[in-house]
C-alpha positions as CSV (number, residue, x, y, z in Angstrom):
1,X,0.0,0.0,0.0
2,X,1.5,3.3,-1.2
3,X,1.4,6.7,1.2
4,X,0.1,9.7,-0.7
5,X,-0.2,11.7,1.8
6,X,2.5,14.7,2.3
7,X,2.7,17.6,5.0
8,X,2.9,21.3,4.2
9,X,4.0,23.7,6.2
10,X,2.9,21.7,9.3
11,X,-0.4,21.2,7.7
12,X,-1.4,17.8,6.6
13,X,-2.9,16.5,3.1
14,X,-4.5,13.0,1.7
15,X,-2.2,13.8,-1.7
16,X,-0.4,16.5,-3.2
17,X,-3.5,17.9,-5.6
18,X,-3.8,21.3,-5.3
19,X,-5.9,23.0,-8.1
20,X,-4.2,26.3,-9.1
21,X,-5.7,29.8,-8.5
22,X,-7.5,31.3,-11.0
23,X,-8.4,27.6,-12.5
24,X,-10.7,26.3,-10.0
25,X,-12.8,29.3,-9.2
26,X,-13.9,29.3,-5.5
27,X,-14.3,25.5,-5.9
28,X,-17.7,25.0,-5.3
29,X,-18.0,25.2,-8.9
30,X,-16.4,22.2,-9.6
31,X,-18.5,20.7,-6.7
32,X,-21.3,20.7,-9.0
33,X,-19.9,17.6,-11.0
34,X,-17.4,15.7,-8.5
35,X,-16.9,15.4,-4.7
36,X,-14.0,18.0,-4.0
37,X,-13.2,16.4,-0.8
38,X,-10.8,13.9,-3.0
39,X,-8.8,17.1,-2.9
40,X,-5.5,17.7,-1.1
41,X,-6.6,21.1,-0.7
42,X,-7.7,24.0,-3.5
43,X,-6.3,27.2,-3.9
44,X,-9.0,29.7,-4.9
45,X,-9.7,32.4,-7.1
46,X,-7.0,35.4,-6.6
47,X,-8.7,37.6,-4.4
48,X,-7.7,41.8,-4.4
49,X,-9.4,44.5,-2.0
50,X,-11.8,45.8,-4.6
51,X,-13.8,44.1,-7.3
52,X,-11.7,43.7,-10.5
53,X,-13.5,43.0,-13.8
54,X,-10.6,42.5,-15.2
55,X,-8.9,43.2,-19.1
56,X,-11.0,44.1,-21.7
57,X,-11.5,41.0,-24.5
58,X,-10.0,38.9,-25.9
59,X,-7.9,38.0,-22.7
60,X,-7.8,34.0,-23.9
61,X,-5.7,32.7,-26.9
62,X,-5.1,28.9,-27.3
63,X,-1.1,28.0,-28.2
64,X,0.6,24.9,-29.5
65,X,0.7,22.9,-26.5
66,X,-1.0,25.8,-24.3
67,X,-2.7,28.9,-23.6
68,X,-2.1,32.6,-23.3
69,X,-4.5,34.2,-20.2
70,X,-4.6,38.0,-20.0
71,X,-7.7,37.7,-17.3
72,X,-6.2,40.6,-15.0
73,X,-7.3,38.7,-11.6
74,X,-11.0,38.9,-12.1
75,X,-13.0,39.1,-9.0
76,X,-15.5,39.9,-7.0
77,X,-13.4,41.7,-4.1
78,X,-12.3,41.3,-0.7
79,X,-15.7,41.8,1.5
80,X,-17.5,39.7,-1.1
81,X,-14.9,36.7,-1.4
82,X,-15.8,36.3,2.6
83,X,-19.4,37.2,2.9
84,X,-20.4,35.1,-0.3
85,X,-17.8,32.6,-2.0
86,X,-15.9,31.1,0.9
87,X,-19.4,30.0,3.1
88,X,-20.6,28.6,-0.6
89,X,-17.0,26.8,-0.9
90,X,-17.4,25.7,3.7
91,X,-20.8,24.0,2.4
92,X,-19.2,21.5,0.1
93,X,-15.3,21.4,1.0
94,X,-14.3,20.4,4.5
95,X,-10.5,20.3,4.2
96,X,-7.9,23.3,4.5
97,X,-7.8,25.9,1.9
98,X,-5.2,27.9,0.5
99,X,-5.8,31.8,0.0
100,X,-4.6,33.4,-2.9
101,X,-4.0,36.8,-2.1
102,X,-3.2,39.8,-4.9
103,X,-2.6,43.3,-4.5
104,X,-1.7,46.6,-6.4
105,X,0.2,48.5,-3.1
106,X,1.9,47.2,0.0
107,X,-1.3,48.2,1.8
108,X,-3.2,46.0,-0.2
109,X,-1.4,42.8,0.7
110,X,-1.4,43.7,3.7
111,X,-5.6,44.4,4.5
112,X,-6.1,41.1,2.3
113,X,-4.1,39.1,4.3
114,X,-5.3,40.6,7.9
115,X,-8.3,39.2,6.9
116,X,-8.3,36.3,5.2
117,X,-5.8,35.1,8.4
118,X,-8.9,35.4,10.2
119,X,-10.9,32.6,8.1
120,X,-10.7,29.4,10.3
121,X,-11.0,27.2,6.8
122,X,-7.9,28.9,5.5
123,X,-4.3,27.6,6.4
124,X,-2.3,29.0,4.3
125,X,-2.0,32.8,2.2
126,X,-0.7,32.2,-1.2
127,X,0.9,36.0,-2.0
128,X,0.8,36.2,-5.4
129,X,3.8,38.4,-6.5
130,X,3.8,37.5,-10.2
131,X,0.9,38.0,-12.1
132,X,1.9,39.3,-15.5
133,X,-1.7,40.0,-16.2
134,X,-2.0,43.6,-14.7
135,X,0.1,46.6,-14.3
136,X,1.0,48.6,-10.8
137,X,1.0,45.4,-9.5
138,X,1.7,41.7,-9.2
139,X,4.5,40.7,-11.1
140,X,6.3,44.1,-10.6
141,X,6.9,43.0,-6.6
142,X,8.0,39.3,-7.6
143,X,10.8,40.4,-10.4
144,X,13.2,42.3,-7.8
145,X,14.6,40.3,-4.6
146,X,14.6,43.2,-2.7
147,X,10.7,44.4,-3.2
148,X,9.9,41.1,-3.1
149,X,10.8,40.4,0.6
150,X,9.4,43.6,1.3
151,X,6.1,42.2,0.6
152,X,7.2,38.4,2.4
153,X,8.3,40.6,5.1
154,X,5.3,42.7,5.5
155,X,2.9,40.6,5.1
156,X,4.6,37.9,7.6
157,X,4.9,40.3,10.3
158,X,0.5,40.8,10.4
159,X,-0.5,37.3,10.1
160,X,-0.5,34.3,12.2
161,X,-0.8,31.6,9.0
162,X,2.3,30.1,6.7
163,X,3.2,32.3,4.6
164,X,3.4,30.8,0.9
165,X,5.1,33.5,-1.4
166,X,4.1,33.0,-5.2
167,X,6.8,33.8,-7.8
168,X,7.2,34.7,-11.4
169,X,9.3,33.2,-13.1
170,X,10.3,36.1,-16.0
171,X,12.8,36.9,-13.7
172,X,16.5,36.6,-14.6
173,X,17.8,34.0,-11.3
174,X,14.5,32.2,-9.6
175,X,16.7,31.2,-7.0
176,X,18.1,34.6,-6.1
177,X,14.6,35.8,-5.1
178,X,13.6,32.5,-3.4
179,X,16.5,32.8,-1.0
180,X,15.2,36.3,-0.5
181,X,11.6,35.4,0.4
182,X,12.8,32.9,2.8
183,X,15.1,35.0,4.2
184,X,12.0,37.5,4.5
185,X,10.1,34.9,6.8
186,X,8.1,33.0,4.0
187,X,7.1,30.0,5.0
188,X,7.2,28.1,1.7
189,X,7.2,29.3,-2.3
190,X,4.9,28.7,-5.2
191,X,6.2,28.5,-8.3
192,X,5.7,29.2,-11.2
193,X,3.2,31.4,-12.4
194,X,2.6,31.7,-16.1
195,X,5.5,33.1,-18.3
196,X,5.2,36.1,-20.8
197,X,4.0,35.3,-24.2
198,X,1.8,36.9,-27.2
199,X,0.2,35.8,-29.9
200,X,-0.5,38.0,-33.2
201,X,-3.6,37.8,-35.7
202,X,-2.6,37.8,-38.6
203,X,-5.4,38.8,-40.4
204,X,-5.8,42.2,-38.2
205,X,-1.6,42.1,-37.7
206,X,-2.4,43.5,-34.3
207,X,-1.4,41.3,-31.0
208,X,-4.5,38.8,-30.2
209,X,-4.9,39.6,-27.2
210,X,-6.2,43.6,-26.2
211,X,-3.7,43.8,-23.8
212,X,-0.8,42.5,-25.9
213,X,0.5,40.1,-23.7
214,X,-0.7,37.5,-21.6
215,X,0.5,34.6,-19.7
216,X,1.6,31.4,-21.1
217,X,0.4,27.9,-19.3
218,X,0.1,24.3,-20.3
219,X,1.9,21.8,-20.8
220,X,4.4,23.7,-22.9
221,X,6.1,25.3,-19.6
222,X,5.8,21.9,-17.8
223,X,9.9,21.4,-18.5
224,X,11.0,25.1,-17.4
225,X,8.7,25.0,-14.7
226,X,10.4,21.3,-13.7
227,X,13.6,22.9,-14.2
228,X,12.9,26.1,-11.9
229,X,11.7,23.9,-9.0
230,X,14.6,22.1,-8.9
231,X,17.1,25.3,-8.9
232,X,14.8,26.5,-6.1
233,X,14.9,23.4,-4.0
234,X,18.7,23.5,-3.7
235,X,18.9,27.2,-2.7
236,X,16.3,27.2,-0.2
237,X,15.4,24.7,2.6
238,X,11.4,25.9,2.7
239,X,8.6,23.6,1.1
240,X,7.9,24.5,-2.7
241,X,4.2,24.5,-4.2
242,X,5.7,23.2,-7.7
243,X,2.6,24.0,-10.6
244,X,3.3,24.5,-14.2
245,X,1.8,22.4,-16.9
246,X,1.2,19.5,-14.4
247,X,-1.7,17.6,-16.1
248,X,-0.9,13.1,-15.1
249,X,0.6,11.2,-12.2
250,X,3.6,11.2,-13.7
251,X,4.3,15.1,-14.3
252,X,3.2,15.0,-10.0
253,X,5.9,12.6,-9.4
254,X,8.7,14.1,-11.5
255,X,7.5,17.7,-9.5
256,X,7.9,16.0,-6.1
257,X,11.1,14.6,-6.8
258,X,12.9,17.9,-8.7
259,X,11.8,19.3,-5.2
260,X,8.1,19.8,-4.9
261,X,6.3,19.1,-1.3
262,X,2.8,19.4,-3.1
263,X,1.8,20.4,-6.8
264,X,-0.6,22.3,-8.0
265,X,-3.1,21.7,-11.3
266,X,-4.0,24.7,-13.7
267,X,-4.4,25.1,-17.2
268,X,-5.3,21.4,-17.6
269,X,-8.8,22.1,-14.9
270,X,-10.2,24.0,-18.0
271,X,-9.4,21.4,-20.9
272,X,-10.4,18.4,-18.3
273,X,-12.8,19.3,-15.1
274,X,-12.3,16.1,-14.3
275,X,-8.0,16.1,-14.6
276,X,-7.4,16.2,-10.7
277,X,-9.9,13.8,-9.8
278,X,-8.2,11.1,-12.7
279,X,-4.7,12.3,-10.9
280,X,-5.4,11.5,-7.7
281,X,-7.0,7.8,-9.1
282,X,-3.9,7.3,-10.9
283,X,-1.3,8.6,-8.9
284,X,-0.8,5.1,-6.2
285,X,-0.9,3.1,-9.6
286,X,2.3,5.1,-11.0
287,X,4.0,4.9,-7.3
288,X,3.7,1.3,-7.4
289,X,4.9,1.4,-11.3
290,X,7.9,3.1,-10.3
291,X,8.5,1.2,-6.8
292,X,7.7,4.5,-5.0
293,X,6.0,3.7,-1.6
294,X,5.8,7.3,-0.2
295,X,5.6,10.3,-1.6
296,X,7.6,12.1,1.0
297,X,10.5,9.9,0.8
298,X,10.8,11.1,-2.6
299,X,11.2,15.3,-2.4
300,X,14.0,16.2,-4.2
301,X,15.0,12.6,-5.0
302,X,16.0,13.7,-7.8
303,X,18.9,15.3,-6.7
């Protein structure tokens, strides 16, 4: 009998599956057509202080291999992420959550954070410091070690939950500003986000996308993703959160053992709603394949 289960940041999961931010939307969607619970644990919907609509359209192109998303963290808000999504998401989901938090000032983080560290379902505050998506924000804390722990920093000193810093990974050394978030306080990283891309219509020969660029995600990044988490796990000693065009068992296993503690599913939730489910069912039959018997014994095997 295998052991899926892994521990993150002193918090403990049935598997590693944790559906990626902005993929998933506050869960209880996907409720609708499958039992959640199978879940390690779900990271939702990127929450700022106010309401964001988000870019103007197109903000999806489909890639070889991919997508571009220029969404621009679409959602309904602080006050109405707690009054309204998470009791919806407490109805149907009884395991820890993951809070994905965004903001456009330091100030921002920082409200976001006070409160979410206040929701008894939520054990962990995913900072998202890399969204490429927006401008005044995001990505332009996550690309500079320095600003970067400023946030990690911040943030770590007004909340009482692990602190799981999100980075980008259109930066120049990953590792670098890993080292720098831990050395901030964080309590583990995510990475990666999506990586700058555009696509051009050729008909129009204008960029596809209104706001030019957008975020690449699929499988396509799954081997620079692979590649960053395993440059990460040898200059930090924290947990990593490895995503990046994970979509079978085996793309979870090679995460966990370039350095990954849990991995998280994106892109592939909106080909397949039912991808983390067929995972998580297939995941003890490729342990067994490969003569793996627990996935903890395993992070950063590959080293």
């Amino acid at each position: 009998m295998v052991e899926t289960k892994v521990r993150l940041c002193g918090v403990d999961l049935d598997n590693p599956i944790i559906p990626a931010s902005g993929t998933f939307g506050f869960g209880y969607e996907f409720a609708q057509i499958y039992d959640i619970n199978c879940l390690g644990s779900l990271s939702f919907k990127g929450t700022t202080l106010e309401p964001r609509f988000g870019n103007a359209t197109p903000r999806i192109a489909e890639t070889p291999s991919g997508m571009l998303n220029a969404v621009g963290l679409q959602n309904p808000g602080l006050d109405k992420v707690i009054a309204e999504e998470l009791p919806k998401l407490r109805a149907c989901f009884k395991k820890p959550i993951m809070a994905n938090i965004s903001g456009f000032s330091l100030d921002e983080y920082l409200t976001c954070a006070q409160a979410l560290d206040k929701e008894e379902q939520v054990a962990w505050l995913e900072i998202n410091i890399s969204c490429p998506n927006v401008h005044g924000g995001g990505m332009a804390f996550g690309t500079c070690a320095a600003s970067a722990a400023q946030v990690t920093k911040a943030v770590k000193e007004v909340t009482t939950k692990p602190l799981i810093i999100k980075l980008s990974p259109n930066v120049t050394d990953i590792a670098e500003i890993a080292k720098s978030v831990e050395d901030a306080g964080a309590d583990g990283i995510s990475l990666v986000n999506t990586f700058l891309g555009m696509r051009i219509d050729l008909a129009k020969k204008k960029p596809l996308l209104a706001n030019k660029t957008g975020g690449l995600s699929g499988p396509a990044i799954f081997p620079l993703a692979l590649r960053m988490v395993y440059q990460v796990y040898d200059a930090v000693k924290i947990p990593i959160v490895g995503m990046g065009g994970v979509s079978s068992a085996e793309d979870v296993i090679e995460m966990i053992l370039a350095g990954a503690t849990a991995v998280q599913v994106g892109a592939a939730n909106l080909i397949d709603p039912y991808i983390c489910p067929q995972i998580i069912e297939d995941l003890p039959k490729v342990m067994e394949k490969y003569h793996i018997n627990s996935l903890t014994e395993i992070i950063g095997g590959a080293h």
